[in-house]
N, C-alpha and C positions, 0 to 999 in steps of 0.2 A: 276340471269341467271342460269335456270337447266345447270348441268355439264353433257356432253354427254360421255359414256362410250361405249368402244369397248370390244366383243370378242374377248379374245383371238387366237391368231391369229396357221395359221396349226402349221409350223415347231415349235413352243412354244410348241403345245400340243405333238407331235411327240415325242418330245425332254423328255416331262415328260412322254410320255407311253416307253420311252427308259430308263427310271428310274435317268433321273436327277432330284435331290431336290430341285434346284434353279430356274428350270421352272415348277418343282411343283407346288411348292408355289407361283406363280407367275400367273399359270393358276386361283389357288384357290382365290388369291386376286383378281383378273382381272373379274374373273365370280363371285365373293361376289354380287356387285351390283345388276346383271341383276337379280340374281338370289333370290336376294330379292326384287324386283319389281315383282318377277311372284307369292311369297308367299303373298305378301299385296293382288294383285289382286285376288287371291284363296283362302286365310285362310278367316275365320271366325274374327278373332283378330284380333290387332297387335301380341299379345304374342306368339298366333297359328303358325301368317307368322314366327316369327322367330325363333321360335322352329322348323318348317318345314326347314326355310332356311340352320339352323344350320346341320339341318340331310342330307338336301342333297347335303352340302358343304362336311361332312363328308365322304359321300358315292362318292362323286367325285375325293376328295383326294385317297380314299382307291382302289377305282376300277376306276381307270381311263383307265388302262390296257383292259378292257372288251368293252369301246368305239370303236368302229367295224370302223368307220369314223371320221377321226380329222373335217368336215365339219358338224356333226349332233351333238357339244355338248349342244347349243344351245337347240335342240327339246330333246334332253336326258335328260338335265337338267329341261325342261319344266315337263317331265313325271315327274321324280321323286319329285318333287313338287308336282304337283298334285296328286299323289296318298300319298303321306307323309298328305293333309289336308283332304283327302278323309279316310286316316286312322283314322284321328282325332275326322272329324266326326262319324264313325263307333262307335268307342268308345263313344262318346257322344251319341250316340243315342242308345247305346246296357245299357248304364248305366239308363238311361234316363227310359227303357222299362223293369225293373228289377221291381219285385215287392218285398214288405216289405218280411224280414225272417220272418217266424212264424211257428208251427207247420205243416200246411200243405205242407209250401213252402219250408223248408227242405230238404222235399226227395229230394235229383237228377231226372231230367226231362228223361225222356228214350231217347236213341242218335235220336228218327228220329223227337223228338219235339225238340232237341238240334240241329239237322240241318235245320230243318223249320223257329227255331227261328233267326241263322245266315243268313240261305239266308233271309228273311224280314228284319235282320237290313240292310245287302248288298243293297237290294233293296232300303231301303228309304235313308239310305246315299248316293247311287249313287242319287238320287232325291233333297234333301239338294244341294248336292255337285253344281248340275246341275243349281241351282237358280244363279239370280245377285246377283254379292254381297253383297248389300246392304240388300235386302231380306232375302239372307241365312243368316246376320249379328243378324239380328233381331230375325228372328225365331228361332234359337239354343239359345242365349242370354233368349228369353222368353218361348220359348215352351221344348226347351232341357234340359239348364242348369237350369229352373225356376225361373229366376232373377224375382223380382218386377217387374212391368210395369214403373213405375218414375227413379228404375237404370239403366236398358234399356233405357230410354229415355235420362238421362243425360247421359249417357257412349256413345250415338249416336251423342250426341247435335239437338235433335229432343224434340220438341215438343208435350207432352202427346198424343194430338190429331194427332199427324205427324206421332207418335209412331205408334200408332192403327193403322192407316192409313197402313202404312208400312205392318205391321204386318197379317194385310190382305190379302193385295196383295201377299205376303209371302205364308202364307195356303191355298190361291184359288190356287197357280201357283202348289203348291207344294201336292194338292189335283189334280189337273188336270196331272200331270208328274205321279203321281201311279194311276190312272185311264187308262193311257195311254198305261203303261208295263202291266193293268194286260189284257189287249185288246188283246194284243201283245203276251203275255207268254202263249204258249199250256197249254192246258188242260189234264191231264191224265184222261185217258177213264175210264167210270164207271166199275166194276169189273163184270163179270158173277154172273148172278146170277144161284146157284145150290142147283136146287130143294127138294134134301134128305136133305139139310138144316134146313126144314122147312119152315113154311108161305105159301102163295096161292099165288100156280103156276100155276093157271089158268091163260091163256091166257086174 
């Protein structure tokens, strides 16, 4: 029988944004649980969830004080999870889209291809992020990280072909979610063109 856990309740958290230790730690145990049921549901991993869990157990302890409502730790704790796996992703997909060093790739990239390059990881890890779980499990696991397609399968407990399967559905969802934004994200307008530039400015 699942064991059912409660939030912490207000005057507990009151009590620790008044800087008791004993209902500190007490909020931090009491929201452990929840708060790794929302990193399983979010991360990419297990590892992932609890690496996230850990961070925004930590960030709960430290800035508990900055909770504006003893009634919203709940959804506070939610955010900071989810952007703890949404960072993770980033990283995984910022490493993921790095190309080999070599002569040419050396130089430093000039800052405005250094921020085209952040906002597109921004972009498709908010997109990642955005998938089921299940999906986003598969497609970092194989298209991110570059695992095998048979370790990805056994570390899912899927079937080669289940795998694929998965895996599909993953890049179509995940092709249609950036099709989606880029519909959506204005356009900057083409520049004037001026004529003492050169080229035919005829009408």
């Amino acid at each position: 029988m699942n064991q059912r856990y409660a939030w912490p309740d207000e005057p507990l958290i009151r009590a620790a944004q008044d800087g008791d230790c004993t209902s500190l730690t007490t909020v931090v145990m009491e929201s452990q649980p929840h708060v790794r049921k929302f990193a399983l549901s979010l991360c990419a991993s297990p590892q992932d969830a609890e690496d996230a869990a850990q961070e925004a157990l930590i960030i709960l302890y430290r800035k508990i004080g900055t909770l504006r409502s003893t009634g919203a730790l709940a959804s506070w704790m939610f955010r900071i999870v989810r952007n703890e796996c949404l960072r993770q992703v980033r990283l995984l997909v910022s490493r993921g889209g790095e190309a080999p060093a070599g002569p040419e790739t050396s130089a430093e990239r000039s800052a405005e291809d250094a921020v085209l390059h952040r906002l597109e990881v921004e972009r498709i890890a908010a997109a990642v992020g955005s998938l089921p779980r299940d999906q986003r499990q598969v497609l970092i696991m194989r298209d991110i990280q570059g695992l095998p397609g048979g370790t990805v399968a056994r570390a899912l407990g899927l079937s080669s072909a289940a795998m694929k399967s998965r895996l599909h559905r993953a890049r179509a969802a995940l092709r249609h979610a950036l099709e989606t934004t880029d519909r959506t994200t204005p356009q900057p307008p083409d520049p004037p063109i001026d004529p003492s530039a050169g080229g035919d400015s005829t009408p």
